[in-house]
PyMOL commands that place a pseudoatom at each C-alpha (Angstrom):
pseudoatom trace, name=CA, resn=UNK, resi=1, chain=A, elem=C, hetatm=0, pos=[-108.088, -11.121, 9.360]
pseudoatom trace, name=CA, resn=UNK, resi=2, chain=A, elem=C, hetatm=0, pos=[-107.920, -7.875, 8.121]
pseudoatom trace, name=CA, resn=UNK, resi=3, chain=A, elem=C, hetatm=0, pos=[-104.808, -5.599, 7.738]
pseudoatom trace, name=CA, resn=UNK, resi=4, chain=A, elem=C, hetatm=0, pos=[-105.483, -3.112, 10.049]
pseudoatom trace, name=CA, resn=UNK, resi=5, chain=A, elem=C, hetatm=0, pos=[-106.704, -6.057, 12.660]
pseudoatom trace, name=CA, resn=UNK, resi=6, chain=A, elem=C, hetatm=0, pos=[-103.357, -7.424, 11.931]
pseudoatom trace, name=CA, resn=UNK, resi=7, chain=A, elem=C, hetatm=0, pos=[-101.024, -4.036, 12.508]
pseudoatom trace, name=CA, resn=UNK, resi=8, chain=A, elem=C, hetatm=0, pos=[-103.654, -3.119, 15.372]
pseudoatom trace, name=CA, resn=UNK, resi=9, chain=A, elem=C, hetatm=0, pos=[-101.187, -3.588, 19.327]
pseudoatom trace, name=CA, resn=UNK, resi=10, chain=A, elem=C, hetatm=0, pos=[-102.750, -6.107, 21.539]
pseudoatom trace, name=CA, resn=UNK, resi=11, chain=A, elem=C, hetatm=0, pos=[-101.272, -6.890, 24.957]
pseudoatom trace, name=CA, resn=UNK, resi=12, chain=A, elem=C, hetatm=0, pos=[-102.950, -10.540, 24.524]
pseudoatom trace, name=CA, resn=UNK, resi=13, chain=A, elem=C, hetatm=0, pos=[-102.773, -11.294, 20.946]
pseudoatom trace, name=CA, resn=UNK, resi=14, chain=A, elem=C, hetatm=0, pos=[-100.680, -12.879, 18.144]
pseudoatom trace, name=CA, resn=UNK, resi=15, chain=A, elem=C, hetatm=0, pos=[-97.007, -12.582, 18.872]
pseudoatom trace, name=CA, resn=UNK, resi=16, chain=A, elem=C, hetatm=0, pos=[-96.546, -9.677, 16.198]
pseudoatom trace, name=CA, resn=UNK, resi=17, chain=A, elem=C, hetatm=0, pos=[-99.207, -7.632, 18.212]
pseudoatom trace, name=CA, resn=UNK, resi=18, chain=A, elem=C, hetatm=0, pos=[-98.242, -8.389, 21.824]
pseudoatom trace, name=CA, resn=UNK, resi=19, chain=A, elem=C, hetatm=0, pos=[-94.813, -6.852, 20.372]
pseudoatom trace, name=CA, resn=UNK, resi=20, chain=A, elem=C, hetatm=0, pos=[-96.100, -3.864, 18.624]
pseudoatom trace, name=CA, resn=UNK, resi=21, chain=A, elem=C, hetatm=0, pos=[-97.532, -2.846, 22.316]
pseudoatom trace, name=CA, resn=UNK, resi=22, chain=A, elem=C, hetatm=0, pos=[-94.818, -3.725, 23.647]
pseudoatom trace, name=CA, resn=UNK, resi=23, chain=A, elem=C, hetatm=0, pos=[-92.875, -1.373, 20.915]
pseudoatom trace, name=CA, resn=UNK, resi=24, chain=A, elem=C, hetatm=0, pos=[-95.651, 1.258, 21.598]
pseudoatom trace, name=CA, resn=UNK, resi=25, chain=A, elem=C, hetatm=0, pos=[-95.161, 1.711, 25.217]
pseudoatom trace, name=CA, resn=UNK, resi=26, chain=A, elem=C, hetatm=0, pos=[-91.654, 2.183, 25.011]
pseudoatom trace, name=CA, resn=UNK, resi=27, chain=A, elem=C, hetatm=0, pos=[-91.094, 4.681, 21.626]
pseudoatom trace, name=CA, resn=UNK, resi=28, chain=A, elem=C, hetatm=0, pos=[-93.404, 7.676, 20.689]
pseudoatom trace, name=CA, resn=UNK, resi=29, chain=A, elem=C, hetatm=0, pos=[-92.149, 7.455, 17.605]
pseudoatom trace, name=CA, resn=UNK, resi=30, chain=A, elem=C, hetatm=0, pos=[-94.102, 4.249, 17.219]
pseudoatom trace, name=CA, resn=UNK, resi=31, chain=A, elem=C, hetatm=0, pos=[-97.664, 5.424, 18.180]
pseudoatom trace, name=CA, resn=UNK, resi=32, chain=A, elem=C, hetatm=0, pos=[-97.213, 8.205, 15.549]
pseudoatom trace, name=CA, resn=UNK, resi=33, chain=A, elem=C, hetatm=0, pos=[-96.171, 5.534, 12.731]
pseudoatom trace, name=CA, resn=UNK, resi=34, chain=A, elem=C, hetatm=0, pos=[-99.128, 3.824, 13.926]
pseudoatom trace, name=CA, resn=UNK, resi=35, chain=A, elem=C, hetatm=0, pos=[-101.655, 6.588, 13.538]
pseudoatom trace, name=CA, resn=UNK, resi=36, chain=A, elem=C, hetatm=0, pos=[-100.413, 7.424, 10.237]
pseudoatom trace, name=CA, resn=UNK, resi=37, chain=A, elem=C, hetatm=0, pos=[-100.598, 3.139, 9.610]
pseudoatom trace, name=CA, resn=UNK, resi=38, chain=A, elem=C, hetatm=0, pos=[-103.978, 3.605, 10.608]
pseudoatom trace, name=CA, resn=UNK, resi=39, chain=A, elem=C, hetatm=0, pos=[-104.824, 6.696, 8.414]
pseudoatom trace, name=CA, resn=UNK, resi=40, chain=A, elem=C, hetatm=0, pos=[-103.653, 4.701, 5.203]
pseudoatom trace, name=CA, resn=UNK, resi=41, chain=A, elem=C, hetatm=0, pos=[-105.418, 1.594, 6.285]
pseudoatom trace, name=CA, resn=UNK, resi=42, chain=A, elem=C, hetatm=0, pos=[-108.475, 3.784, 6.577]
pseudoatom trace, name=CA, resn=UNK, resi=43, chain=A, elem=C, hetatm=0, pos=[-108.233, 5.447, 3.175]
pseudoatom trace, name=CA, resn=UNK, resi=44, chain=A, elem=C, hetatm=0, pos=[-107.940, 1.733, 1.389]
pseudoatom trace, name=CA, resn=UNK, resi=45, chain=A, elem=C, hetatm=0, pos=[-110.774, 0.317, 2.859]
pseudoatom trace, name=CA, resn=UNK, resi=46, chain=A, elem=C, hetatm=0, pos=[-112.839, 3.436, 2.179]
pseudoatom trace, name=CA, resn=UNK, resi=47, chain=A, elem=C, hetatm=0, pos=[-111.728, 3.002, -1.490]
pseudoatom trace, name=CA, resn=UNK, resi=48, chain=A, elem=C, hetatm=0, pos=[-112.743, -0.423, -1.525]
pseudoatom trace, name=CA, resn=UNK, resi=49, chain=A, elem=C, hetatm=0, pos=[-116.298, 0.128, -0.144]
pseudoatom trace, name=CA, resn=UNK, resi=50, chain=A, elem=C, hetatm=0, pos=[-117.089, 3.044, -3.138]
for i in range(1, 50): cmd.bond("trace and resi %d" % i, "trace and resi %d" % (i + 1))
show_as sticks, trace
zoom trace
C-alpha cells in the first residue's frame, strides 16, 4: 500500500482511515492538513518516477 493510499479518509476502510473521515468531517483544519499531505505525497512520487 502506498503512502498516500494509506493517509487517503475512507468511510469503509482500515481503522486509521475510517478515523481520518471521521476527523475530516468534524475539523476544517483537517481537510487543509490533508491537501497539503496530499501536495507532499504528490511531489515524492513525482521525484521518484524522474
Amino acid at each position: 500500500m502506498l503512502a498516500k493510499d494509506t493517509v487517503r479518509p475512507r468511510e469503509f476502510g482500515t481503522d486509521f482511515q475510517m478515523r481520518y473521515h471521521a476527523a475530516i468531517q468534524q475539523s476544517p483544519d483537517v481537510v487543509i492538513l490533508q491537501c497539503r499531505i496530499e501536495s507532499l505525497l504528490s511531489g515524492i512520487q513525482s521525484t521518484r518516477t524522474q
